[in-house]
TIMIVEX-539002 format. One line per field, with one value per atom (N, C-alpha, C): atom name; x, y, z; residue in one letter; chain. Coordinates in steps of 0.02 Angstrom, whole numbers, plus 50000, padded with zeros to 5 digits. Last residue first. Layout:
N
atome: c(CA|...)
x: c(X|...)
y: c(Y|...)
z: c(Z|...)
residu: c(a|...)
chaine: c(A|...)
This chain:
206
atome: c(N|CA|C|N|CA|C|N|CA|C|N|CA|C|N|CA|C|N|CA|C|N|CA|C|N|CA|C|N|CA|C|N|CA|C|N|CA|C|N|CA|C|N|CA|C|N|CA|C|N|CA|C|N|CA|C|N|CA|C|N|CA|C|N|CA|C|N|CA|C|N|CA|C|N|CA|C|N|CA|C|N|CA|C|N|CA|C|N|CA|C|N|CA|C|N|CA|C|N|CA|C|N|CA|C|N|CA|C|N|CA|C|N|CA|C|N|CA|C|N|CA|C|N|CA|C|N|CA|C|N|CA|C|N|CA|C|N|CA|C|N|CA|C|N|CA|C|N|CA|C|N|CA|C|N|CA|C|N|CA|C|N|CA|C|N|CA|C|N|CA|C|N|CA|C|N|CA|C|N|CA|C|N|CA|C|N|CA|C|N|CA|C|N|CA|C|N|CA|C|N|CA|C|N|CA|C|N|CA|C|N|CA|C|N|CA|C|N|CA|C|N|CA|C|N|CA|C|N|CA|C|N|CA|C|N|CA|C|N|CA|C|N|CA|C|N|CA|C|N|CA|C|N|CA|C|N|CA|C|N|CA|C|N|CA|C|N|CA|C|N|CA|C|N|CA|C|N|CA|C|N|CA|C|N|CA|C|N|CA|C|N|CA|C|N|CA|C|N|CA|C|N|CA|C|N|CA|C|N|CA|C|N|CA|C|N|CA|C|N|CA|C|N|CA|C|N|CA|C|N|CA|C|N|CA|C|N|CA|C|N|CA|C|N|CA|C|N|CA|C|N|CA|C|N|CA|C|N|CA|C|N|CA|C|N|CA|C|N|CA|C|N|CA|C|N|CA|C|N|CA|C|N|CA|C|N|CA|C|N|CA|C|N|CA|C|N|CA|C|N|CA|C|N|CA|C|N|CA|C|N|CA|C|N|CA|C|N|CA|C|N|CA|C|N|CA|C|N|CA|C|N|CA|C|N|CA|C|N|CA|C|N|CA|C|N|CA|C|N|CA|C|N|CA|C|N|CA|C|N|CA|C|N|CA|C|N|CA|C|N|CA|C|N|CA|C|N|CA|C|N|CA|C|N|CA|C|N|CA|C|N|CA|C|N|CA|C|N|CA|C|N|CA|C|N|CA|C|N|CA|C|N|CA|C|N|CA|C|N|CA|C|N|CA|C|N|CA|C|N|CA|C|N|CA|C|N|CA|C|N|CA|C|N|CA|C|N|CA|C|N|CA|C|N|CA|C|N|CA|C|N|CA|C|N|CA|C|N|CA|C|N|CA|C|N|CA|C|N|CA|C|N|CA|C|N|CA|C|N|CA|C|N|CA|C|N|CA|C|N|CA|C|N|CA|C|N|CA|C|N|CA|C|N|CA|C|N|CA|C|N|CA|C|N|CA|C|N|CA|C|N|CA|C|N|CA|C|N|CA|C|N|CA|C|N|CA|C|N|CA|C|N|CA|C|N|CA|C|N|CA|C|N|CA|C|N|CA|C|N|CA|C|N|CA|C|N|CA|C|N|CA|C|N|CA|C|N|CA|C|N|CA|C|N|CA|C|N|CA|C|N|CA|C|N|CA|C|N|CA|C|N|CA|C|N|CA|C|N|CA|C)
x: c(49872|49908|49887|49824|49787|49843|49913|49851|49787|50005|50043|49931|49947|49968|49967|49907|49853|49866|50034|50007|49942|50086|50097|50066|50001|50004|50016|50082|50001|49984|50207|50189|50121|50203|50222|50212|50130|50106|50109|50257|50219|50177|50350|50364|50301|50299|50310|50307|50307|50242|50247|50460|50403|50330|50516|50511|50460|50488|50447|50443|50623|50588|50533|50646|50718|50640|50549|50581|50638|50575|50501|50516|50698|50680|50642|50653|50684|50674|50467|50509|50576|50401|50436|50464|50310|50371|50337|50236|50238|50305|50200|50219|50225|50106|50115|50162|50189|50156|50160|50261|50273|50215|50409|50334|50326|50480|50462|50401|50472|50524|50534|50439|50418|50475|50396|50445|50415|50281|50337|50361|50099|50154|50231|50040|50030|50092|49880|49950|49968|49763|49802|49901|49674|49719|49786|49679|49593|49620|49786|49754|49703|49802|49843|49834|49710|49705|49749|49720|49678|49672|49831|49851|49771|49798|49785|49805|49907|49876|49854|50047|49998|49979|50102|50094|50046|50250|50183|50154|50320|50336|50282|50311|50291|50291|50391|50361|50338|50432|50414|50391|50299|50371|50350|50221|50270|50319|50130|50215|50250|50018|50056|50093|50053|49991|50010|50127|50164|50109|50057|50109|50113|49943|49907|49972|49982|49967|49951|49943|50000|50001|49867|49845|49916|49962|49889|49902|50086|50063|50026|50264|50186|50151|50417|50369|50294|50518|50460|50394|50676|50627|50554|50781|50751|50685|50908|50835|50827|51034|51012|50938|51051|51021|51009|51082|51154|51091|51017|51011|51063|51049|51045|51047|50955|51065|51073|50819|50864|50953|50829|50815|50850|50852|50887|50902|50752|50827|50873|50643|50652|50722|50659|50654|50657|50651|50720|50725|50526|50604|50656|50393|50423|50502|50318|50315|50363|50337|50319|50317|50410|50350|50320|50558|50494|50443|50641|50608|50547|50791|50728|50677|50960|50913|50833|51021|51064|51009|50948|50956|51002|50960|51013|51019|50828|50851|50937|50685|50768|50816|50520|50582|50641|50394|50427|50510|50212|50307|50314|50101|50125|50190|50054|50040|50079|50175|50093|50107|50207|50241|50168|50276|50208|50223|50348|50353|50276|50291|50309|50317|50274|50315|50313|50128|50195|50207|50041|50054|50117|49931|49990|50000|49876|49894|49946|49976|49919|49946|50095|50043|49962|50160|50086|50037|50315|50247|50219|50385|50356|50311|50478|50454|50425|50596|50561|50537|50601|50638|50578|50725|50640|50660|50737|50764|50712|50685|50694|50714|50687|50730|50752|50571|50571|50642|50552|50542|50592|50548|50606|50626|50412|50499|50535|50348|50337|50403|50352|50362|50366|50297|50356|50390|50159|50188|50272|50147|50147|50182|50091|50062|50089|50195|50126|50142|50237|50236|50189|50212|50280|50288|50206|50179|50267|50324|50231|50208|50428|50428|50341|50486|50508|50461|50454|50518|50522|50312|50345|50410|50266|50251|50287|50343|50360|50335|50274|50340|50354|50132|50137|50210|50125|50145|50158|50083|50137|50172|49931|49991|50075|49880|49882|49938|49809|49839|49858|49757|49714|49754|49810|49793|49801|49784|49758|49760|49824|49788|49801|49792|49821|49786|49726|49803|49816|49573|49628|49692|49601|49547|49579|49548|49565|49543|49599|49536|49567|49594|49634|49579|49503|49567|49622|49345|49378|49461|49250|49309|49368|49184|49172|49227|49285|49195|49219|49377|49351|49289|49384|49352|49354|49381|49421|49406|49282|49284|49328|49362|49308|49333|49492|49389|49352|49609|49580|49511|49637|49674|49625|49530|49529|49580|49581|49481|49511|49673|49676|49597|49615|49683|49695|49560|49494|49565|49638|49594|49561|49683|49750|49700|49585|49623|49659|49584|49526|49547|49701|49686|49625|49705|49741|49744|49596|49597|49650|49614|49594|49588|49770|49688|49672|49869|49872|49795|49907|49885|49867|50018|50010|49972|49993|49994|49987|50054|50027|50042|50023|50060|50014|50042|50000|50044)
y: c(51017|51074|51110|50898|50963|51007|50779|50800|50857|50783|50818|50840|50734|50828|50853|50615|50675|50735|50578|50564|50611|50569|50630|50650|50501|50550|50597|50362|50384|50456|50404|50379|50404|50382|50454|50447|50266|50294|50363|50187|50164|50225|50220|50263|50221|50160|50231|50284|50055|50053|50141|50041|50005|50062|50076|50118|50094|50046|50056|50090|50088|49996|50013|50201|50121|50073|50267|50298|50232|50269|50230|50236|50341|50265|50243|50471|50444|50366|50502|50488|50465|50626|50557|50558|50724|50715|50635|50840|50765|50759|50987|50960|50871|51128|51085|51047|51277|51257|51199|51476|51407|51356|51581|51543|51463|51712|51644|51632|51833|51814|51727|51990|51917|51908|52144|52094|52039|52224|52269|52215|52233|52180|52226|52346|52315|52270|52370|52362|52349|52386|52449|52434|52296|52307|52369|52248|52267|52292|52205|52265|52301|52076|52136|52214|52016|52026|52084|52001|52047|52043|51931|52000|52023|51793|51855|51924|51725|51702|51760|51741|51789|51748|51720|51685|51732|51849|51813|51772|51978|51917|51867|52157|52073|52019|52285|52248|52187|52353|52394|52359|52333|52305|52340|52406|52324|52336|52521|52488|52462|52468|52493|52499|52409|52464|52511|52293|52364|52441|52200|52225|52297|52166|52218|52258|52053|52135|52168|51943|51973|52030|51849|51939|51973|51755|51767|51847|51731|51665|51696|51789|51803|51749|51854|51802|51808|51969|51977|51915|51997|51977|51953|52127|52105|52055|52107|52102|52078|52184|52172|52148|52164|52222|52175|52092|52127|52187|52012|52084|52131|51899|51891|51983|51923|51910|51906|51916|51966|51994|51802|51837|51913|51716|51708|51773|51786|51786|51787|51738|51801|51809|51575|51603|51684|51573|51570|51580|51618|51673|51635|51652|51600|51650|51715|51678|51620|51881|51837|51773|52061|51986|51970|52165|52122|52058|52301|52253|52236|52297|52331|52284|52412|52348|52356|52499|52454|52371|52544|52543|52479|52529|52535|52555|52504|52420|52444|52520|52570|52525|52479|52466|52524|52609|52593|52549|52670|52641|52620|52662|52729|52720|52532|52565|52623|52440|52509|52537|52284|52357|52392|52114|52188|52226|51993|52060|52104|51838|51901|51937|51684|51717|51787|51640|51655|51688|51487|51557|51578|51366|51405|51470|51206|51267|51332|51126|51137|51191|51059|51096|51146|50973|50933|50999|50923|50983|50947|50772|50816|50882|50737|50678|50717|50739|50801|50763|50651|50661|50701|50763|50718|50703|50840|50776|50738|51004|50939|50908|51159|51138|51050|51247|51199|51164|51318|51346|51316|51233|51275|51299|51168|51120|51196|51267|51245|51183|51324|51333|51339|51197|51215|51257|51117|51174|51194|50956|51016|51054|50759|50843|50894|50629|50688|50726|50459|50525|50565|50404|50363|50448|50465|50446|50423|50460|50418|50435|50468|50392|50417|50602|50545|50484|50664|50662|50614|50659|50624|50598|50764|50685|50630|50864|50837|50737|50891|50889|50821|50927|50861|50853|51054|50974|50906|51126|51150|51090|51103|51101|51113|50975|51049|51054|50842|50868|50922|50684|50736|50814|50543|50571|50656|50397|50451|50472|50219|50267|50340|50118|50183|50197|50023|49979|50071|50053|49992|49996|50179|50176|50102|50254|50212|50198|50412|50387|50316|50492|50444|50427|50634|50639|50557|50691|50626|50627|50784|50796|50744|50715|50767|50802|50612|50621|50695|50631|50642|50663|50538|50589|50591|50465|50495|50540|50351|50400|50408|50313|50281|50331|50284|50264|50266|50305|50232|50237|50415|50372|50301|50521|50512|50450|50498|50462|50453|50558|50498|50462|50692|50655|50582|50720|50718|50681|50733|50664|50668|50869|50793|50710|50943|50950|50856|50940|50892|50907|50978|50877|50895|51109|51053|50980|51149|51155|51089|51056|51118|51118|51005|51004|51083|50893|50975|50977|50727|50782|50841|50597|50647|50702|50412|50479|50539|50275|50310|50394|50096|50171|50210|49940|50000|50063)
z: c(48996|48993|48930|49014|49048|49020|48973|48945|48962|49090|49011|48973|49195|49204|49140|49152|49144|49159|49164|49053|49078|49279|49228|49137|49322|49360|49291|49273|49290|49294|49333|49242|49234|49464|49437|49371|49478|49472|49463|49418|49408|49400|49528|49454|49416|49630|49643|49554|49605|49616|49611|49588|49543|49556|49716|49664|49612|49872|49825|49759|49916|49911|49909|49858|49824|49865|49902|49837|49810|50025|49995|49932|50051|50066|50034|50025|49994|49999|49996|50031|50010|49853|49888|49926|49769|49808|49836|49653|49677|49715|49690|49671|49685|49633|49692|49643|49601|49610|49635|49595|49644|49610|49563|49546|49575|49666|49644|49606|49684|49710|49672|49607|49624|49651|49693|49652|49669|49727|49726|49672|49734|49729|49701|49847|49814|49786|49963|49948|49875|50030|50009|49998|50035|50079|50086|49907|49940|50015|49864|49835|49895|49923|49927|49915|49867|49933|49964|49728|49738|49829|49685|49691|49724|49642|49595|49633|49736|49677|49628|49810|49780|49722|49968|49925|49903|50042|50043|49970|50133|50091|50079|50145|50182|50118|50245|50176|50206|50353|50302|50244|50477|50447|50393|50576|50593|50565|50518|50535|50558|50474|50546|50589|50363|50383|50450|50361|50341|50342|50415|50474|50421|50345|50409|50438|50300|50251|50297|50367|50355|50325|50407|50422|50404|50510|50477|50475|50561|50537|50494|50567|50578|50528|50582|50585|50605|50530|50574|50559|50481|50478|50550|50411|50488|50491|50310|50315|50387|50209|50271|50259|50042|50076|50156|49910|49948|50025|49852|49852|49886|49930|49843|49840|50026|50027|49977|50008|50025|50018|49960|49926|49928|50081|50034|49978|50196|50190|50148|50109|50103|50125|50125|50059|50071|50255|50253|50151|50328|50345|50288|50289|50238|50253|50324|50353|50348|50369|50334|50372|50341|50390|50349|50369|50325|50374|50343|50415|50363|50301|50292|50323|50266|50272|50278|50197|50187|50237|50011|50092|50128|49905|49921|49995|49864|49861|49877|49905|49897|49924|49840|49893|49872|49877|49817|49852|49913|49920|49873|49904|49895|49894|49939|49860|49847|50032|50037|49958|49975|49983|49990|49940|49960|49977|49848|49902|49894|49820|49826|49873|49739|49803|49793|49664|49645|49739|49584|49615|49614|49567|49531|49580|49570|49634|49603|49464|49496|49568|49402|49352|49387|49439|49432|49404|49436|49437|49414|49520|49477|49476|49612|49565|49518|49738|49685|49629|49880|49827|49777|50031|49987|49921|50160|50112|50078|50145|50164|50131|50144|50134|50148|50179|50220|50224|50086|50136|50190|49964|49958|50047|49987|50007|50005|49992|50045|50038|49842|49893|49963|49772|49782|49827|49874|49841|49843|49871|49886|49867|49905|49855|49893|49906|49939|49889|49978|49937|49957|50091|50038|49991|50282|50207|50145|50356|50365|50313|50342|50315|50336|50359|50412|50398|50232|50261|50321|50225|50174|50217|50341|50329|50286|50315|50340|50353|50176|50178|50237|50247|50196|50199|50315|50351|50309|50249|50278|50301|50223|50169|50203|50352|50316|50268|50263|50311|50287|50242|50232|50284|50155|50222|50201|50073|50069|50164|50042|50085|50074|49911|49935|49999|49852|49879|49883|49870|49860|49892|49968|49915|49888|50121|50082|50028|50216|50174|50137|50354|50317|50276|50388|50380|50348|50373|50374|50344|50381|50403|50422|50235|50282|50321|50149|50181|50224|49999|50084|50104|49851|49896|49971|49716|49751|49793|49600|49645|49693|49433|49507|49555|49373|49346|49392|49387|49404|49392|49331|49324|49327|49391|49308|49282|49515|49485|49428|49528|49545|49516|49485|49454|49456|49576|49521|49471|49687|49697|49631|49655|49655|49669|49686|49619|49621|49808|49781|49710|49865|49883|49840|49820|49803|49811|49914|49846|49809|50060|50010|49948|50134|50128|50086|50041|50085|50079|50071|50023|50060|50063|50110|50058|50030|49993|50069|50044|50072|50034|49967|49974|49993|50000|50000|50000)
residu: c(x|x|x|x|x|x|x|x|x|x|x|x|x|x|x|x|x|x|x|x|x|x|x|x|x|x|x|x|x|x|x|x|x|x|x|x|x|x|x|x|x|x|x|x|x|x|x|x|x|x|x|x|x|x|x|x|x|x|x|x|x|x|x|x|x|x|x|x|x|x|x|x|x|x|x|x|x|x|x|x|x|x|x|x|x|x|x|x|x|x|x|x|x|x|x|x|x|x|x|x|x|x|x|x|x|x|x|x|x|x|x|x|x|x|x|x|x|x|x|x|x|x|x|x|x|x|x|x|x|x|x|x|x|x|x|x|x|x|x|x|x|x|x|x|x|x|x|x|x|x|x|x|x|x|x|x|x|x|x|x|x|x|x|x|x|x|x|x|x|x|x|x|x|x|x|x|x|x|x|x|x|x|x|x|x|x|x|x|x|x|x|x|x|x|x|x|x|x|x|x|x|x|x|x|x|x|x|x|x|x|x|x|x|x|x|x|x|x|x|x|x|x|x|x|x|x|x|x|x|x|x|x|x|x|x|x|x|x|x|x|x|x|x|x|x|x|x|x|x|x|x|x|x|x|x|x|x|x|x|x|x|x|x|x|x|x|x|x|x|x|x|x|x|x|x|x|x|x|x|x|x|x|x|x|x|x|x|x|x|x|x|x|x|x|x|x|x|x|x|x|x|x|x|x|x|x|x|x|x|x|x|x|x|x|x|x|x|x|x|x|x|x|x|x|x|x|x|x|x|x|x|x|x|x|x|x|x|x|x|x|x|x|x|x|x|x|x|x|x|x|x|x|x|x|x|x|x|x|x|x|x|x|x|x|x|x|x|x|x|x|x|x|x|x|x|x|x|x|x|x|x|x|x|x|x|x|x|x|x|x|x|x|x|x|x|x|x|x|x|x|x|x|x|x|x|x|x|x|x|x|x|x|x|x|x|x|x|x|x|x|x|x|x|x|x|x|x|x|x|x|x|x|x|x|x|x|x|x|x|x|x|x|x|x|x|x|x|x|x|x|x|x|x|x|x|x|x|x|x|x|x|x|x|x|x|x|x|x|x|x|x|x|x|x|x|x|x|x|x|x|x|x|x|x|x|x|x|x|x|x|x|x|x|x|x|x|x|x|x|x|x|x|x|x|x|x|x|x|x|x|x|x|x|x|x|x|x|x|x|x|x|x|x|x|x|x|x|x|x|x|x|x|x|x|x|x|x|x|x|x|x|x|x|x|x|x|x|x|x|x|x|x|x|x|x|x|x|x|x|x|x|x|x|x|x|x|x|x|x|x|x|x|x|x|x|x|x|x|x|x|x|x|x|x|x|x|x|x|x|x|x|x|x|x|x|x|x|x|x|x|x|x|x|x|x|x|x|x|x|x|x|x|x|x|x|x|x|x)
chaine: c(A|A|A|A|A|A|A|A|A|A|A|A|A|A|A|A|A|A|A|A|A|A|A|A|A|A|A|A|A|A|A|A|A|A|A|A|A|A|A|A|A|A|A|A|A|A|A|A|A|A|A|A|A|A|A|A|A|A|A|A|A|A|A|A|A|A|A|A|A|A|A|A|A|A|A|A|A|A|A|A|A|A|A|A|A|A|A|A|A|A|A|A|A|A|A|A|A|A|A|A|A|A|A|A|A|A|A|A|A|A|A|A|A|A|A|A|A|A|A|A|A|A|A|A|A|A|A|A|A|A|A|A|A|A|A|A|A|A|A|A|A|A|A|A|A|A|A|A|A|A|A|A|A|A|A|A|A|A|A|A|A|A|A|A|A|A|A|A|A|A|A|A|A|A|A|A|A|A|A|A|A|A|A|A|A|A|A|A|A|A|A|A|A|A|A|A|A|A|A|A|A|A|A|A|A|A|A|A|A|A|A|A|A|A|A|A|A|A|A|A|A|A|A|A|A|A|A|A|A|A|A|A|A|A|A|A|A|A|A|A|A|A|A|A|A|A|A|A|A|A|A|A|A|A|A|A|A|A|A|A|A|A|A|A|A|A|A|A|A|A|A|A|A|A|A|A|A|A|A|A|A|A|A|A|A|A|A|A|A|A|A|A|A|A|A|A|A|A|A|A|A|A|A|A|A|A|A|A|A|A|A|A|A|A|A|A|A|A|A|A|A|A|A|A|A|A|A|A|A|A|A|A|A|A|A|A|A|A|A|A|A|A|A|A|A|A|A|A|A|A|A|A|A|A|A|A|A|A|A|A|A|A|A|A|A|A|A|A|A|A|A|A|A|A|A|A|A|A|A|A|A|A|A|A|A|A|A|A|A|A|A|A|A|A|A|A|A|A|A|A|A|A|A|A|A|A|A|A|A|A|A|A|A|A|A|A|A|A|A|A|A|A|A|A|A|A|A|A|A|A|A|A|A|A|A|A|A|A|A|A|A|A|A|A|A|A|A|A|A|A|A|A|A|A|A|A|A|A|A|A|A|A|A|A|A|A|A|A|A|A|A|A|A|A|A|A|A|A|A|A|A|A|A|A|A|A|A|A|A|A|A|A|A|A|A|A|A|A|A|A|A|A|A|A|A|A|A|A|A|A|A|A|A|A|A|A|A|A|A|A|A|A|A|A|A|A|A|A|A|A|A|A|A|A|A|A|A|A|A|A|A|A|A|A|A|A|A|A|A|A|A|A|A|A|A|A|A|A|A|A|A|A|A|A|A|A|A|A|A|A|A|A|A|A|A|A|A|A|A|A|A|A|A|A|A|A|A|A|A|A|A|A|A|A|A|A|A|A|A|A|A|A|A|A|A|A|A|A|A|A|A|A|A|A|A|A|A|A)
């Protein structure tokens, strides 16, 4: 049996209409039903932040998630594929009326994602004070928490409606197929079996 880790939301019911369209037959979580079985898979139902780690210490064999949630994370996994799904991008936010001064020599940001803005930042040659925060992140540069904020932007319109707006990308992110390494040598068959599966309907959506 293989065990799949899927991020709850949008993306586990994107990644189950994938698994139907493979095997002919329904893919779904009841209600708030977190393990689901379907033949020879189990299915577990967990926040997107956590699938990584599920993969990485063996409880699930593979999982669904966003590129930028390994980059974040930096784990031992193995990278099997875009899947073409959940699209977005890493950015900076700035108050509509700003503009960064990318020759300052630093600049107090919040986010959530410290060690992709770190990077970004040191890439820039500019200091960065970073300011961890889970929710509500567009609220810090309103009142001057911080002078910017690092964040996932599907259409920009949360940022907007908030009086901000997108300064730089930093990334494009979407989900991705990953593997345990281990489960990755004593389940490769079954593993590249269904990364084969997987990908003849990523390639046929595109």
């Amino acid at each position: 049996m293989l065990t799949v880790a899927l991020p709850k939301g949008r993306i586990a019911e994107e990644t189950l209409d994938i698994f139907s369209e493979i095997f002919n037959r329904e893919f779904k979580f009841e209600g708030r039903e977190l393990i689901m079985e379907v033949g020879d898979f189990r299915f577990l139902n967990v926040r997107n932040q956590d699938v990584p780690i599920y993969v990485e210490r063996g409880s699930a064999d593979i999982g669904v998630v966003g590129l930028d949630v390994i980059k974040e994370k930096k784990l031992n996994i193995v990278k099997l594929l875009d899947m073409n799904l959940g699209k977005c991008k890493v950015s900076i936010g700035i108050k509509k009326e700003d503009k960064i001064d990318w020759s300052r020599p630093n600049i107090k940001v919040a986010t959530k994602m410290v060690n992709i803005t770190e990077h970004y930042f040191a890439q820039k040659a500019m200091g960065v004070e970073i300011i961890k925060l889970y929710g509500s992140i567009e609220l810090a540069p309103l009142v001057g928490l911080a002078d910017a904020i690092v964040d996932i932007v599907e259409t920009g319109n949360t940022m907007r409606e908030n009086g901000l707006k997108v300064a730089e990308d930093i990334m494009d992110s979407s989900a991705h197929l990953i593997a345990n390494k281990n489960s990755y040598y004593a389940k490769k068959d079954e593993i590249l079996s269904l990364y084969e599966k997987i990908n003849r309907v990523v390639e046929s959506r595109v």
